[in-house]
C-alpha positions as CSV (number, residue, x, y, z in Angstrom):
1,X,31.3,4.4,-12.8
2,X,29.1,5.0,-9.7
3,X,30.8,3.5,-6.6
4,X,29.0,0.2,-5.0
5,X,27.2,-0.5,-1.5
6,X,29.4,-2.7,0.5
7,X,27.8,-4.6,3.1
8,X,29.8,-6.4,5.5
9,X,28.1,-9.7,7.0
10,X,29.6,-12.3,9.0
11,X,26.3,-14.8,9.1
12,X,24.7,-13.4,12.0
13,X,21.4,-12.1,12.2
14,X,22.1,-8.4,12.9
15,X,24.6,-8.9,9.5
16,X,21.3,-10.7,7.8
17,X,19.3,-7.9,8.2
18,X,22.1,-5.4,7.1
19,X,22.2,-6.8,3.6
20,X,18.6,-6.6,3.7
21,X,18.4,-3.3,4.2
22,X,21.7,-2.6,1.8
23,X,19.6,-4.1,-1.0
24,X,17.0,-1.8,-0.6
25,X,19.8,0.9,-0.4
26,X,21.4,-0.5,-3.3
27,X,18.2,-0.3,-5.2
28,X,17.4,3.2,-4.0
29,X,20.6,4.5,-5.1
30,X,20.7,2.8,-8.5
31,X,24.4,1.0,-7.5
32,X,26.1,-2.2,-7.5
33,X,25.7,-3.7,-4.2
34,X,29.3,-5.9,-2.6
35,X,29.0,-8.3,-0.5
36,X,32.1,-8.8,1.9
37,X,32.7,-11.8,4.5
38,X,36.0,-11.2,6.3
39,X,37.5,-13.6,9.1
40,X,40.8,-15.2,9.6
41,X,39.5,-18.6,8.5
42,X,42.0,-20.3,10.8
43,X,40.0,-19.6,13.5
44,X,37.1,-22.1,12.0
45,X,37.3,-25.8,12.0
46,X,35.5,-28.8,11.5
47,X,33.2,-29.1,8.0
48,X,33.3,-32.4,6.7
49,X,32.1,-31.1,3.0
50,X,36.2,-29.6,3.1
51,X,37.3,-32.8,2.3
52,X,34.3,-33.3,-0.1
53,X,35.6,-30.1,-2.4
54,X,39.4,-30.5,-1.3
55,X,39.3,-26.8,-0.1
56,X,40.3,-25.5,3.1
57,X,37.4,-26.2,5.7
58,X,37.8,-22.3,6.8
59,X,37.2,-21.6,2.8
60,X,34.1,-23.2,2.2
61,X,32.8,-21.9,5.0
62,X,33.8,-18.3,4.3
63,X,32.0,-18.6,0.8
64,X,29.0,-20.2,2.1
65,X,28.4,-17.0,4.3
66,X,29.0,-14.9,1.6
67,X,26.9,-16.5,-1.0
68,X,24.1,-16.9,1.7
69,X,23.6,-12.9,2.3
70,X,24.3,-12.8,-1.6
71,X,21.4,-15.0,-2.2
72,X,19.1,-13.4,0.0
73,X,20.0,-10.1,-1.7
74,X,19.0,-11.4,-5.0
75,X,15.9,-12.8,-3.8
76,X,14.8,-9.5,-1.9
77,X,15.9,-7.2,-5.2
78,X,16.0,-9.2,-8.7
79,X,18.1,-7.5,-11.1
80,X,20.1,-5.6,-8.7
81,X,23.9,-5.9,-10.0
82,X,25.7,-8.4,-6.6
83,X,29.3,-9.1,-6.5
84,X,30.8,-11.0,-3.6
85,X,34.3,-11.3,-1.5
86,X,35.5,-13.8,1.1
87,X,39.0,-12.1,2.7
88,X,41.1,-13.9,4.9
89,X,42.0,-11.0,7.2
90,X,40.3,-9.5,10.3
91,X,36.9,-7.7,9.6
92,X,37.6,-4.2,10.9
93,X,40.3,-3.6,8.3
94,X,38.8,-5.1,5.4
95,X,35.9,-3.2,6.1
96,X,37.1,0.1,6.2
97,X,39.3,-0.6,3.5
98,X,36.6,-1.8,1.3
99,X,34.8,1.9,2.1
100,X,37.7,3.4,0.3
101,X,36.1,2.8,-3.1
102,X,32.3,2.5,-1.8
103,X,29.3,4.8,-2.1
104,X,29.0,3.5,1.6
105,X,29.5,0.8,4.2
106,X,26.7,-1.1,5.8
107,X,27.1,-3.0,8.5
108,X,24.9,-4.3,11.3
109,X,24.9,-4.0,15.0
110,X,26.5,-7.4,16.7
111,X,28.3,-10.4,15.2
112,X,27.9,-14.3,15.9
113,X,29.3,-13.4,19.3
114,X,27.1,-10.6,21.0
115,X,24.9,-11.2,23.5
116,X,22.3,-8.8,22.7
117,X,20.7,-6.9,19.9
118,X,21.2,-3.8,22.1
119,X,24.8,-2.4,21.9
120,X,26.9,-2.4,19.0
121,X,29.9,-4.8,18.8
122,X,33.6,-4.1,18.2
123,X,33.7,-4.4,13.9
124,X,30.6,-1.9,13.4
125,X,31.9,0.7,15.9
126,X,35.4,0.5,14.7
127,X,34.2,1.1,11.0
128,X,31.8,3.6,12.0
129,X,35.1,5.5,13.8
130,X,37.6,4.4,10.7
131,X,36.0,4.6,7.1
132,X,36.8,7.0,4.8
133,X,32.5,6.7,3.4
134,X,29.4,7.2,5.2
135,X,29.1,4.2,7.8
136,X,25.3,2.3,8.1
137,X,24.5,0.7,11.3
138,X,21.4,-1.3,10.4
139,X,19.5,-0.6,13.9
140,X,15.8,-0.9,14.9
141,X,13.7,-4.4,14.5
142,X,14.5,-7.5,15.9
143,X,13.1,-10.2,13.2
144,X,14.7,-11.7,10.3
145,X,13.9,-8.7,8.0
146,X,14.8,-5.0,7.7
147,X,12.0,-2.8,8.9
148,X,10.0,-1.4,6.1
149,X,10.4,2.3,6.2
150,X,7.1,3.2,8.1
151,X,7.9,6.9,9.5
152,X,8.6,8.6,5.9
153,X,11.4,10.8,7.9
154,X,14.7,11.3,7.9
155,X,16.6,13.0,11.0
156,X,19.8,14.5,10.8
157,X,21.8,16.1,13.5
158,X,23.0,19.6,13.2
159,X,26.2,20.0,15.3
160,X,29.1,22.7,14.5
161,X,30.0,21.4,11.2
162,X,27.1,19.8,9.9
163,X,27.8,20.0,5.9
164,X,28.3,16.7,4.6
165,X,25.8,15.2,7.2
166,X,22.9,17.6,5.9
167,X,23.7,16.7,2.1
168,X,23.8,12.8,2.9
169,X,20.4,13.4,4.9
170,X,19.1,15.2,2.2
171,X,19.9,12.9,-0.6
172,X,18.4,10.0,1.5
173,X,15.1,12.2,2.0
174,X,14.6,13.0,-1.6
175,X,15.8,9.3,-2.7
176,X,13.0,8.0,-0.1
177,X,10.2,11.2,-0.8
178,X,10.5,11.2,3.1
179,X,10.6,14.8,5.2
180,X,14.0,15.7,6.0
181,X,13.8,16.5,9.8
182,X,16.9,18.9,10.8
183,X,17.2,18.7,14.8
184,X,19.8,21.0,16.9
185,X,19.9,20.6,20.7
186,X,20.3,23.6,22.9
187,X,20.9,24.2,26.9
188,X,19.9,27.5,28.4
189,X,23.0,28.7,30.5
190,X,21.2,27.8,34.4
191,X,19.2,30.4,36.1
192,X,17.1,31.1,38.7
193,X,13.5,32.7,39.3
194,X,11.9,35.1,36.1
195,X,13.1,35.7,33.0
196,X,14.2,31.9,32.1
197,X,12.9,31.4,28.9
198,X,11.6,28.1,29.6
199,X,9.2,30.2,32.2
200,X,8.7,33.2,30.5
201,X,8.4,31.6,27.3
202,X,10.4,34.4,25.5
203,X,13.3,32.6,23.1
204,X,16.7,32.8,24.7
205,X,20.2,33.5,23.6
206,X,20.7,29.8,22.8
207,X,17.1,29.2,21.5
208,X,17.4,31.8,19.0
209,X,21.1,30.7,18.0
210,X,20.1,27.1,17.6
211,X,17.0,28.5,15.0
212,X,19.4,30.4,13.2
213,X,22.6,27.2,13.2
214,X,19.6,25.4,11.6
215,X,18.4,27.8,9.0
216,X,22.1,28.0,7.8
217,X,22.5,24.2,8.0
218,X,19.6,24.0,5.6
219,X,20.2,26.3,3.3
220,X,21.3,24.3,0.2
221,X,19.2,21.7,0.6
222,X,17.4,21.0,-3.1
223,X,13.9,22.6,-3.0
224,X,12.4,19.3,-3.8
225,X,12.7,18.1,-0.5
226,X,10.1,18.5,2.5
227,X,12.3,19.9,5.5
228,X,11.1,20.5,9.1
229,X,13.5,22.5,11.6
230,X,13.7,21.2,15.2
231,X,15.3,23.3,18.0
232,X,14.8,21.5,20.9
233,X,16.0,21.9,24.5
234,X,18.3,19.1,26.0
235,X,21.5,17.0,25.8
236,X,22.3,16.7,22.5
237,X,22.3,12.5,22.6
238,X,18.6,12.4,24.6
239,X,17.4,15.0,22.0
240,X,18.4,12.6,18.9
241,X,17.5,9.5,20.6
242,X,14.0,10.4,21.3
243,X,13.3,11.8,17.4
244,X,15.0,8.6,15.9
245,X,11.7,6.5,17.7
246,X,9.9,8.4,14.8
247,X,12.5,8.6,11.6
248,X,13.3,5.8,9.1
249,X,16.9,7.0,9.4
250,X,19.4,8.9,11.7
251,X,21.9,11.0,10.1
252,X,25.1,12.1,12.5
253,X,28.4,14.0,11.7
254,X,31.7,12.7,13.1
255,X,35.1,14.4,12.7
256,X,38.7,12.5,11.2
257,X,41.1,13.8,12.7
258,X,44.0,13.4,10.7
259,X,47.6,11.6,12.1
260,X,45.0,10.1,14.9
261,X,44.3,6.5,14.9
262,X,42.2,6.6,17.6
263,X,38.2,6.4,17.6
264,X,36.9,9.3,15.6
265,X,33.4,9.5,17.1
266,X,32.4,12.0,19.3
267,X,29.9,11.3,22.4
268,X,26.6,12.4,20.4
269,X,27.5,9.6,17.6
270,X,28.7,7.1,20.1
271,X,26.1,7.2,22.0
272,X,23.3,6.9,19.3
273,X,25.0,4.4,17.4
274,X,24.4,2.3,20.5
275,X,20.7,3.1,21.7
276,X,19.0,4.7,18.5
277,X,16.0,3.0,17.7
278,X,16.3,3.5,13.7
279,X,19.2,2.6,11.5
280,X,22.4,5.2,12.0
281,X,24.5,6.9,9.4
282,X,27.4,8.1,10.7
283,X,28.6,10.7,7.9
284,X,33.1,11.8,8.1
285,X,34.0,15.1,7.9
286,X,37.8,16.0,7.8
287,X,39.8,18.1,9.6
């Protein structure tokens, strides 16, 4: 039975426009897509239609947000398969528990209580860090709707390990017919006077090892899919940042660690999960 799309939303905009963007997902992948609202309902109060239903105030309101994004699924994808869950326990856990028996876990950038559109808030970053699937942050536009894919690309980072994060780019490429764009910073060692290559123009050392990091990278990638190979000169975070202003999608790696409860992102996925211009999918890889 192919594993569903979970989408966490919390009835915030940024969560509004993740389930749009999980429905086309859903769609795209041919799965179930699952809704999940998640609060401590305590924390609510005050609906009079509580007393209407004889239900918990926190309750109804739980299921309203829940059958809200639902509905607004259905409308954007008919037919698409939609269950729902309202869970009475805080939203990082439920999240990345949810992921445990998902395809993936979408999720967008702030809740009801950010201040801005612009950094990511404490939920999506902790299940970006935590889950066990491949973690969505729906990033990019700032209306009431997904963006449309417009670019027809999508970028994956190639770091030390890049495996799983290549074949999860790669499968998004062919499921979109979108170029899979393969990028791998590099930083010539500091010199001074001739025989820099960024004077002389020869390929360095590092130049020549980031060409060849990415031709190994790529080298099970199915033949149906359009790849370009980017080697590119810079900090690793500016490098990515600047090609996700032209991709559809960011694809980034990010290590478990296993025993270690702390954050399990390094500085390159951190860092683009809070400034990329496109949506982010942060990929695990144990060990």
């Amino acid at each position: 039975m192919d594993l569903p799309l979970v989408v966490g939303v919390d009835g915030s905009e940024p969560s509004l426009r993740a389930a749009d963007w999980a429905a086309d997902e859903a769609a795209l992948r041919q799965v179930p897509l699952r809704v999940v609202y998640a609060a401590l309902w305590e924390r609510y109060e005050g609906a009079s239609i509580a007393q209407e239903l004889g239900k918990p105030e926190a309750e109804v309101r739980a299921q309203d947000v829940v059958e809200a994004a639902a509905r607004r699924a259905r409308a954007r994808r008919p037919g698409l398969p939609i269950s729902m869950a309202a869970l009475p326990e805080e939203p990082e856990y439920a999240l990345v528990r949810e992921g445990r028996n998902a395809s993936a876990l979408v999720v967008g950038t702030r809740g009801r209580s950010g201040i801005a559109d612009l950094l990511l808030g404490s939920v999506s970053l902790f299940a970006a860090g935590h889950a066990d699937c491949p973690v969505i942050v729906v990033r990019g536009n700032n209306d009431n709707q997904a963006r449309t894919p417009v670019h027809g690309r999508v970028v994956v980072g190639v770091g030390k390990e890049p495996g799983l994060a290549v074949e999860f780019a790669a499968a998004e490429a062919a499921r979109r017919g979108a170029v899979l764009e393969a990028v791998r910073a590099w930083r010539a060692p500091a010199r001074e006077g001739a025989g820099h290559p960024l004077i002389d123009g020869q390929p360095g050392l590092e130049e020549v090892a980031a060409v060849e990091a990415l031709d190994t990278a790529l080298r099970d990638v199915p033949p149906g899919v359009k790849v370009e190979r980017s080697a590119v000169e810079g900090p690793a975070r500016r490098v990515l940042l600047a090609a996700a202003h032209e991709a559809d999608l960011l694809v980034v790696g990010a290590r478990r660690g296993e025993g270690h409860f702390g954050l399990q992102l390094g500085r390159v996925a951190h860092a683009v999960l809070h400034h990329s211009a496109c949506p982010v999918a942060v990929v695990p890889r144990r060990g």
